[in-house]
KOLRO-690139 format. One line per 8 residues: number of its first residue (from 1); for each residue x, y, z of N, C-alpha, C. Coordinates in steps of 0.001 Angstrom, whole numbers, m for minus. Example, Ala and Ser with C-alpha at 12.3 -4.5 7.8 and 13.67 -1.06 7.14 Angstrom:
2
1) 13190 m5690 7800 12300 m4500 7800 13200 m3300 7800  12850 m2250 7080 13670 m1060 7140 12900 30 7870
***
This chain:
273
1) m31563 34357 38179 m31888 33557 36994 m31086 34034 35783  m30844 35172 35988 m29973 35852 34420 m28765 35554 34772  m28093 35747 36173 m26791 35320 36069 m25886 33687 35710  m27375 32796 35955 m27469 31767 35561 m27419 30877 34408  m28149 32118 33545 m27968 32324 32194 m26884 32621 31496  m26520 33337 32067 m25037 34165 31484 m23908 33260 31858  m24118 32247 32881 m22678 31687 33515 m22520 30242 32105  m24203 29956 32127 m24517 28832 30634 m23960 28839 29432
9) m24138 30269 29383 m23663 31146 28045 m22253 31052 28242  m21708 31558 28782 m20059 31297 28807 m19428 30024 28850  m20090 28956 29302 m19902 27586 29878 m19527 26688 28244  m20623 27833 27234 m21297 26984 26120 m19803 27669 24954  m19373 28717 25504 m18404 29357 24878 m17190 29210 24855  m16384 28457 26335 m15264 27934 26705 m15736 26901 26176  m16804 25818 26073 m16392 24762 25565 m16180 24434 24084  m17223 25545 23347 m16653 25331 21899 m15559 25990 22208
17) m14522 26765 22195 m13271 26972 22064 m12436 26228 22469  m13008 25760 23607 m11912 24195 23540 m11833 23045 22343  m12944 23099 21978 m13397 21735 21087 m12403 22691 19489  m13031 23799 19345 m12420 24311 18143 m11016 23986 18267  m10247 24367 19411 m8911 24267 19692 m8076 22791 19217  m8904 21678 20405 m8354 20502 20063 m8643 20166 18020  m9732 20549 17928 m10293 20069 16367 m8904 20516 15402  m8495 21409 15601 m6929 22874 14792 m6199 21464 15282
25) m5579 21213 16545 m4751 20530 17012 m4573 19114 16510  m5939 18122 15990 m6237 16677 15463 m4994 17353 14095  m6312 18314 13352 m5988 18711 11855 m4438 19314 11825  m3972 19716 12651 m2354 20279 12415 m1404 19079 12402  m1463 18102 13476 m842 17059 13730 m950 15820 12548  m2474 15547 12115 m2316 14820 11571 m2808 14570 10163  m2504 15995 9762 m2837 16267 7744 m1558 17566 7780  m1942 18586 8275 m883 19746 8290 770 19684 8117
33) 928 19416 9047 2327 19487 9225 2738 17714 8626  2305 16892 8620 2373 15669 7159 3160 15352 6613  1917 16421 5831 1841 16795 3923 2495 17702 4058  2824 18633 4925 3915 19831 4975 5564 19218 4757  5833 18354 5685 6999 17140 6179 7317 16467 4930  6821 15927 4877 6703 14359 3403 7850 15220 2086  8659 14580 2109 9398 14558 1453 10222 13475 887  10330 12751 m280 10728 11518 m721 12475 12384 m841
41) 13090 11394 m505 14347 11845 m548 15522 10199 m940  16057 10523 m2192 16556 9135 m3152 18014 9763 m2591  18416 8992 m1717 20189 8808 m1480 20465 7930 m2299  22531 8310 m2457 22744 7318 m3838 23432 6204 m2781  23112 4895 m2775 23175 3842 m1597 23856 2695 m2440  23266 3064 m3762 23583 1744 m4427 23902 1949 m6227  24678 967 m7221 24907 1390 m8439 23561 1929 m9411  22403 994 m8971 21003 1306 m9244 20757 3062 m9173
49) 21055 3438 m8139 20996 5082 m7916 21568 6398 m8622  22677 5307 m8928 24449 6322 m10011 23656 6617 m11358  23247 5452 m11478 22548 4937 m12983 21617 5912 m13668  20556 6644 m12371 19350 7031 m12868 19957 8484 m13557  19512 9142 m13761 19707 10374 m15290 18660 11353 m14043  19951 12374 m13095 19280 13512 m12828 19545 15094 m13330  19017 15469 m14241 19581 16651 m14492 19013 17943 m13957  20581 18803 m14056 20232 19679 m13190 18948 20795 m13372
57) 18805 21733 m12678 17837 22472 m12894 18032 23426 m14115  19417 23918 m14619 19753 24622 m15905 18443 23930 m16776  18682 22362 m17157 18490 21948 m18141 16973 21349 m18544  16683 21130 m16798 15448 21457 m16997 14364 22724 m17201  14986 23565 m17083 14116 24899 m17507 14597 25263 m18874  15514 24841 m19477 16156 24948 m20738 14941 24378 m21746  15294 22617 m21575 14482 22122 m22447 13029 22279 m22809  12293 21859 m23750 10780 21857 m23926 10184 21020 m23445
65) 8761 21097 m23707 8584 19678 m22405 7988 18934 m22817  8456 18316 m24340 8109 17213 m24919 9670 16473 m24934  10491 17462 m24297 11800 16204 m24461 12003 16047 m23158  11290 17045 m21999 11372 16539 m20327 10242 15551 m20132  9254 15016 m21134 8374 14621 m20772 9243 13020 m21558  9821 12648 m22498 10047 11882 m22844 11241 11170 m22108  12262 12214 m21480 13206 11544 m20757 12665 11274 m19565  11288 11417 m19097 11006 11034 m17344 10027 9808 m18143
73) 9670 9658 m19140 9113 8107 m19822 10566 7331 m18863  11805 7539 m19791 12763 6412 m20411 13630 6899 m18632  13281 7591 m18213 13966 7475 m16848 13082 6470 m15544  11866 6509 m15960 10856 5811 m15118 11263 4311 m15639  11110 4539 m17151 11455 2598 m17502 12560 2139 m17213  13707 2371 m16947 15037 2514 m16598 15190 2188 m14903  14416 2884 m14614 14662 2528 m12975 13567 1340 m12503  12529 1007 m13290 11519 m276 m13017 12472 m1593 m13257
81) 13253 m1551 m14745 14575 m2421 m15149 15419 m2540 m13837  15978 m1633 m13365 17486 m1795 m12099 16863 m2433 m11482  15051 m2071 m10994 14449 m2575 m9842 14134 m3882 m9984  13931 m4723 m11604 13890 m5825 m11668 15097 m6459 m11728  16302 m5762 m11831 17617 m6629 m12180 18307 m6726 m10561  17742 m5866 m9672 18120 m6037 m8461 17516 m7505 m7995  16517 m7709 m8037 15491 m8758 m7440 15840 m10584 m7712  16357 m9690 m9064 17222 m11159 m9618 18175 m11911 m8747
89) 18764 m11135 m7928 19440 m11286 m7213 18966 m12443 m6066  18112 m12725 m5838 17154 m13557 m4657 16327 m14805 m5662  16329 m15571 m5232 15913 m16455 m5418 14344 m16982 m5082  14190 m16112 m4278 12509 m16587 m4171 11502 m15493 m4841  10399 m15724 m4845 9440 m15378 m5296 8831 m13598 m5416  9071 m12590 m6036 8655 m11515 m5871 7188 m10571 m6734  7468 m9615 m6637 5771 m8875 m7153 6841 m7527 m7957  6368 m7757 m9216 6278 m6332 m9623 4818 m5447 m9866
97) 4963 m4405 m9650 3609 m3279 m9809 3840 m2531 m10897  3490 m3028 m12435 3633 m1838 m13208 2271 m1414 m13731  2173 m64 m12820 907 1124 m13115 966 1219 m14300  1927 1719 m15300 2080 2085 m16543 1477 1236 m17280  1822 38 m17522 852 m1181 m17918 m127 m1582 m17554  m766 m1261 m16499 m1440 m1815 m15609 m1400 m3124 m15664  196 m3809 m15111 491 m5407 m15092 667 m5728 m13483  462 m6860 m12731 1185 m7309 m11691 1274 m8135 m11681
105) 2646 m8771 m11181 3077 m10034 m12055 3957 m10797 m10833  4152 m11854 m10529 4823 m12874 m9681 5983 m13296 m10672  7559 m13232 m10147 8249 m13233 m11135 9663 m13818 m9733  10125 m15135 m10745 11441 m15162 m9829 13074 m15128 m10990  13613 m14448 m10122 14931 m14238 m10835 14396 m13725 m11995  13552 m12866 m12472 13416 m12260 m13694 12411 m13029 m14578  12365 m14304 m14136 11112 m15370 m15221 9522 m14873 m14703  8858 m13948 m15353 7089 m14147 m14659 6294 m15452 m14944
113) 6006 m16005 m13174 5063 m17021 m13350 3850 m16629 m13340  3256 m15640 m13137 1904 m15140 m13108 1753 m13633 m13279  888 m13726 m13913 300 m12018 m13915 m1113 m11689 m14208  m1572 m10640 m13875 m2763 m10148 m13680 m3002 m8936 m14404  m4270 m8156 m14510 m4195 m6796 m15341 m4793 m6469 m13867  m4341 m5374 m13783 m4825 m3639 m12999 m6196 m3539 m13374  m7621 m3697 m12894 m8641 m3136 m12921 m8956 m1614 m12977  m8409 m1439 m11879 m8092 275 m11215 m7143 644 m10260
121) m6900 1895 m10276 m5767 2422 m9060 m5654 3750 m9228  m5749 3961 m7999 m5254 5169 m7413 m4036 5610 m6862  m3483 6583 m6974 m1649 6578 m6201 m1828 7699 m5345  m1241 8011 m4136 m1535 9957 m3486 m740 10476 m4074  m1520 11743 m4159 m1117 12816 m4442 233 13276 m4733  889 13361 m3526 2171 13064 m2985 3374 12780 m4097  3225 11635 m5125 3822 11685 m5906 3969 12802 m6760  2190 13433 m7253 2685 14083 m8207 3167 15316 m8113
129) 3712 15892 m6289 4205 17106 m6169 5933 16605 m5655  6444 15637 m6410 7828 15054 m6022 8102 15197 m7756  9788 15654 m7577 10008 15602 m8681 10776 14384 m9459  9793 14314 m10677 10120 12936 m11281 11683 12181 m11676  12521 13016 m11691 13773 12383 m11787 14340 11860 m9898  13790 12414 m9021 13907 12052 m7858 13311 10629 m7699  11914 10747 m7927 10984 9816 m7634 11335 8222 m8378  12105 8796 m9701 12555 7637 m10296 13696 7143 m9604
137) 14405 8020 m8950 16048 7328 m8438 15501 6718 m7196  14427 6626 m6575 13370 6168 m5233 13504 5068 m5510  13193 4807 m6879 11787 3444 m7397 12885 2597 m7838  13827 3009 m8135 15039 1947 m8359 15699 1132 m7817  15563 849 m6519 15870 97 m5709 14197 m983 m5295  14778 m2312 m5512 13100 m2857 m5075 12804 m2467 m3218  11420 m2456 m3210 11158 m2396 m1483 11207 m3808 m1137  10841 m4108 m18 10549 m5314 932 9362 m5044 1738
145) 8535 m5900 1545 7318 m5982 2249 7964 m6504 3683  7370 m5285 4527 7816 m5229 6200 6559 m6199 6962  5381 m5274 6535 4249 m6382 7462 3118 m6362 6329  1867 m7726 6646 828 m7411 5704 m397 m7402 6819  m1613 m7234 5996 m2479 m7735 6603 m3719 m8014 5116  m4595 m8707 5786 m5300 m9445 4949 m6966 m9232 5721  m7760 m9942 4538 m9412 m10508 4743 m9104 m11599 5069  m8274 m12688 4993 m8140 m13897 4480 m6892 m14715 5256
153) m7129 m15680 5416 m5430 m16692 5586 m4462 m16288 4871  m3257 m16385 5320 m2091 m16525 4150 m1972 m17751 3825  m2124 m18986 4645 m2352 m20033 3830 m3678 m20739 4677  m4482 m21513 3927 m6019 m22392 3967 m5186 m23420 4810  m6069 m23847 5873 m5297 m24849 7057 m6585 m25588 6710  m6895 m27077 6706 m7867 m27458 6461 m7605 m28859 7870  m8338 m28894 8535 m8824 m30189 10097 m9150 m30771 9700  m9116 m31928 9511 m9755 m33287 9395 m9430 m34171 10600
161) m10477 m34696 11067 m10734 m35929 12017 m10113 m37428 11421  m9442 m37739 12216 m8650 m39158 11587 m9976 m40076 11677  m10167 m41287 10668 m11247 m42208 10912 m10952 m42851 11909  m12106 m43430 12149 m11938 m45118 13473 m11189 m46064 12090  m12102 m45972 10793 m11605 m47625 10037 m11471 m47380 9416  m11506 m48382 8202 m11507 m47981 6419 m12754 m47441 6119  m13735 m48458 6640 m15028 m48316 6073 m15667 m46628 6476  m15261 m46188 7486 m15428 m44860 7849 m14525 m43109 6970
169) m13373 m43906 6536 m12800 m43425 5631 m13165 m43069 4267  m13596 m44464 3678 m14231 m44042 2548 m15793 m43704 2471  m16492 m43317 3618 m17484 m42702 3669 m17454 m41067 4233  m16534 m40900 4139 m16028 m39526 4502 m16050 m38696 3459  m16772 m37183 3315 m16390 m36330 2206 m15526 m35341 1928  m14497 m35643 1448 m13236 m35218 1053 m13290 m33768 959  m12627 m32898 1705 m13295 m31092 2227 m12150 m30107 1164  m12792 m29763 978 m12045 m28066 m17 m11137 m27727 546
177) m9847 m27940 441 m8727 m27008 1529 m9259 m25267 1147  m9750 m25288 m376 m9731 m23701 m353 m11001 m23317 m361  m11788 m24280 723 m13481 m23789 907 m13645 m22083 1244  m12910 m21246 1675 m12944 m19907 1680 m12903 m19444 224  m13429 m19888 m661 m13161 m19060 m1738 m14343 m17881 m1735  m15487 m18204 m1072 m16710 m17156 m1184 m15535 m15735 m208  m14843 m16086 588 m14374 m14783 1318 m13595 m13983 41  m14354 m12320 699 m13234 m11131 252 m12045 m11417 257
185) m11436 m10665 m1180 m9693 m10513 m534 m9434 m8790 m727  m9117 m8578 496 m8598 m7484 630 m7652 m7406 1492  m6431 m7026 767 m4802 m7140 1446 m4284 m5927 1266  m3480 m5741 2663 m2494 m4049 2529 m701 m4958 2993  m101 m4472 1889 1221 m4890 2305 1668 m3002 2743  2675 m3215 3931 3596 m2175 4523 4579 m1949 4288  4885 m1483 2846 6954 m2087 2718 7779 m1046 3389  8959 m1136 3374 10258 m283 3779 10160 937 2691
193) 10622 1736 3833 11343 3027 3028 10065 3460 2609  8951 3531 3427 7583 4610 3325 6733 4258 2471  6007 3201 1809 4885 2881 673 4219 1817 1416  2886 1945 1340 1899 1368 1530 876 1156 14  829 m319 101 2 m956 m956 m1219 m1774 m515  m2326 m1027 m1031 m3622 m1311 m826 m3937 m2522 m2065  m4674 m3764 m1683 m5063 m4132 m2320 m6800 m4726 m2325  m7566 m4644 m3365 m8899 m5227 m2763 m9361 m5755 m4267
201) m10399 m6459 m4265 m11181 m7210 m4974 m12267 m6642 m6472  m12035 m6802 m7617 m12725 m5589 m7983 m14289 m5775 m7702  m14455 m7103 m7790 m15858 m7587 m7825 m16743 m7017 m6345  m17811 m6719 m6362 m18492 m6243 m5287 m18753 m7488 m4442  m18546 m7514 m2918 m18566 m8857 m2511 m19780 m9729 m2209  m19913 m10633 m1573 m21435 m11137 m1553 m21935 m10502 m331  m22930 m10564 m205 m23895 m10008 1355 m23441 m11124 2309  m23431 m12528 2075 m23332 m13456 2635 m21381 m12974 3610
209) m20822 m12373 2842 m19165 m12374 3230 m18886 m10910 3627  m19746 m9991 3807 m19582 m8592 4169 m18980 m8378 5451  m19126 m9363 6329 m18721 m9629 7244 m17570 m9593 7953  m16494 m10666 6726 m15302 m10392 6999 m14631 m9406 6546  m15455 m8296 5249 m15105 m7319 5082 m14740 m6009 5969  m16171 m6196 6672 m16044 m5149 7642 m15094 m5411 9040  m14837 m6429 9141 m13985 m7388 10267 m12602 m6245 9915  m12276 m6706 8695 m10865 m6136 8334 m10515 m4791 8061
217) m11637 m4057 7600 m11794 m2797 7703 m11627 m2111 9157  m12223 m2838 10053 m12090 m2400 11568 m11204 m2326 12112  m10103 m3657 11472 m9061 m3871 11785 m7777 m2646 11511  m7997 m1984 10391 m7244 m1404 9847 m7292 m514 10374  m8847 652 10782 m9202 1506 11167 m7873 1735 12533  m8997 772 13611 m8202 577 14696 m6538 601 14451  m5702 105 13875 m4685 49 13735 m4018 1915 14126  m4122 2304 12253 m4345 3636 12004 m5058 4727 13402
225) m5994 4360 14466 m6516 5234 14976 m5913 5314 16315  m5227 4196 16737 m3949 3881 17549 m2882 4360 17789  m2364 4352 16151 m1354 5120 15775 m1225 6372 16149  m2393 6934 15184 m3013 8419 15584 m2717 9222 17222  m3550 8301 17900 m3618 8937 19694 m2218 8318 20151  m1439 7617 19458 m221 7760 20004 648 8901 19822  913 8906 18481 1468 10433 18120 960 11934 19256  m248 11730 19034 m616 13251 19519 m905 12569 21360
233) m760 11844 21978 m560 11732 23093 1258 12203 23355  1995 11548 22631 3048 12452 22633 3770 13870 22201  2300 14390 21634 2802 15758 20702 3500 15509 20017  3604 14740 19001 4398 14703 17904 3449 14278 16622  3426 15081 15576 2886 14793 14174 3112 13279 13627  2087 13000 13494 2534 11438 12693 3271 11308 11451  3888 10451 10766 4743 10526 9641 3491 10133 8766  3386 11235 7366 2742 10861 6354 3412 9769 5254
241) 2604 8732 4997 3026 7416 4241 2214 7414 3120  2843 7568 1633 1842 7209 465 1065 6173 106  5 6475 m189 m467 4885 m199 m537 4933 m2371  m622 3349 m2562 m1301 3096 m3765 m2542 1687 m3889  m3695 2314 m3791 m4985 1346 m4126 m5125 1078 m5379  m4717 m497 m5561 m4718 m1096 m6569 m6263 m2139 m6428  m6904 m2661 m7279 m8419 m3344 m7991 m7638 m4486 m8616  m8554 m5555 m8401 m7853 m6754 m9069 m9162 m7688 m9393
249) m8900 m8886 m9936 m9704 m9848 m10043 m9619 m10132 m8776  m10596 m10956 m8078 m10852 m11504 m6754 m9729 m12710 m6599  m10061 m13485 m8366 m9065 m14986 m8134 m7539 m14438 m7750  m6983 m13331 m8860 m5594 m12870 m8755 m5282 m12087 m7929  m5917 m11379 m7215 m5596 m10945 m5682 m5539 m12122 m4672  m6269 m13468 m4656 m5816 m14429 m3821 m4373 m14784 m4148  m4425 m15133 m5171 m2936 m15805 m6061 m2007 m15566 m5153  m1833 m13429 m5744 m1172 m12989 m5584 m418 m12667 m3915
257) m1563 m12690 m3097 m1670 m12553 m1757 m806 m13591 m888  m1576 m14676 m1260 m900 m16221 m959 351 m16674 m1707  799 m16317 m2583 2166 m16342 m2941 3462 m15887 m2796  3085 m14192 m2315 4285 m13872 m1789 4970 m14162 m608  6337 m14478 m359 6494 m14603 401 7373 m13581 1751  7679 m14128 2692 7742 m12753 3709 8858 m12203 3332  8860 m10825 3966 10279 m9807 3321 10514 m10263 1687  8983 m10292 811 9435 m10084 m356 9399 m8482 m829
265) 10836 m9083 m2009 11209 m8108 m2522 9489 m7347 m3903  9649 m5749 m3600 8718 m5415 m4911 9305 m4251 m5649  8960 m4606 m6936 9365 m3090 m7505 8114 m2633 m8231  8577 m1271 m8492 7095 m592 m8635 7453 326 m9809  6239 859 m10396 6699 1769 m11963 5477 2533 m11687  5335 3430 m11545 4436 4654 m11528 4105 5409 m12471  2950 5528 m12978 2642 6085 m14595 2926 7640 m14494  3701 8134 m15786 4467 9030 m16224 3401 10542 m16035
273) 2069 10050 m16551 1363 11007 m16800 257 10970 m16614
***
């Protein structure tokens, strides 16, 4: 009976050390070595890049840091500009993100047809251990939204049944193409060159629509948790991607959602301080 005991006891001991083991192994793969990795790195690719103002390290330990703090202002506004004068370039429809203002705005060839205010946002971390004359020569080039996903349609498809007659026609009640307006909007665009943009609703949603909230939440999860057991099924660390969670009006997160169009161009401005 004691050796029985004792074999339990050990049984209970290899298995937390296994579990501790794999638990080190989740956390090394997929926070550790990361956030260790993650490094934003601005090659000069384009005139946008020549442009930005990097000075060397002399001059930054030289100066005070009310004049390093004022040239990473006018170096941040400077590279949001290239990023809008690039965009000009295209003809269809794009998104700028300026944090600094808290503006987001639908803008073609440089004209804004719409804009919204920033409720709230969050940016990772990530940025603020990159150094800002880097981060600005990043942001100077616009991204391209690679993939999205949504709560919602990208566009309202609305069925209608053809009548038998007239008289059946005009007794017919003419249907909301945008009868989803009670649905959440909560949208994540994926752009190029490593940024992920969160977007969601500021308003708390109804009980009645929680539904498709959690639908899309699952969705995302799953995505992300996929990802995950792929990486570490191959032993390899996943690539850490910054995200920024932006808050909106419910109406101007639809707008905005349903307007862009695919492989649009975005540029982005990240607050200084």
């Amino acid at each position: 009976m004691t050796g029985t005991r004792k074999d339990l006891v050990w049984i209970k001991r290899i298995a937390f050390v296994i579990a501790l083991g794999l638990l080190a192994y989740f956390i090394t793969m997929t926070i550790v070595i990361p956030v260790y990795r993650f490094k934003i790195e601005a090659k000069v690719t384009s005139t946008n890049d020549k442009n930005i103002f990097r000075p060397d390290l002399t001059w930054q330990i030289t100066v005070s840091d009310s004049i390093k703090q004022r040239a990473i202002d006018l170096v941040f506004s400077e590279s949001f500009l290239l990023s809008q004068i690039e965009m000009t370039k295209g003809d269809s429809i794009s998104l700028t993100v300026n944090l600094q203002d808290s503006i987001i705005a639908l803008v073609v060839q440089g004209l804004t047809i719409y804009s919204a205010k920033v409720e709230d946002f969050t940016i990772s971390h990530a940025f603020a251990k990159t150094d800002p004359f880097v981060l600005a020569q990043w942001l100077a080039t616009p991204f391209v939204v690679d993939t999205h996903f949504a709560s919602i349609p990208k566009a309202p498809v609305l069925y209608k049944k053809a009548p038998k007659d007239t008289i059946e026609a005009l007794s017919q009640v003419e249907m909301d193409p945008l009868n989803d307006e009670i649905d959440p909007v909560y949208f994540r665009l994926e752009l190029d060159r490593k940024l992920i943009l969160n977007f969601n609703q500021n308003e708390t949603p109804e009980k009645e629509s929680m539904r498709q909230v959690k639908i899309y939440q699952r969705r995302m999860r799953k995505i992300e948790r996929n990802e995950i057991l792929g990486h570490l099924s191959r032993f390899s660390p996943i690539e850490f991607v910054p995200e920024i969670h932006i808050s909106l009006d419910k109406k101007a997160a639809r707008v905005i959602y349903r307007a862009i169009p695919e492989k649009a161009f975005v540029a982005v401005q990240l607050p200084t301080e």
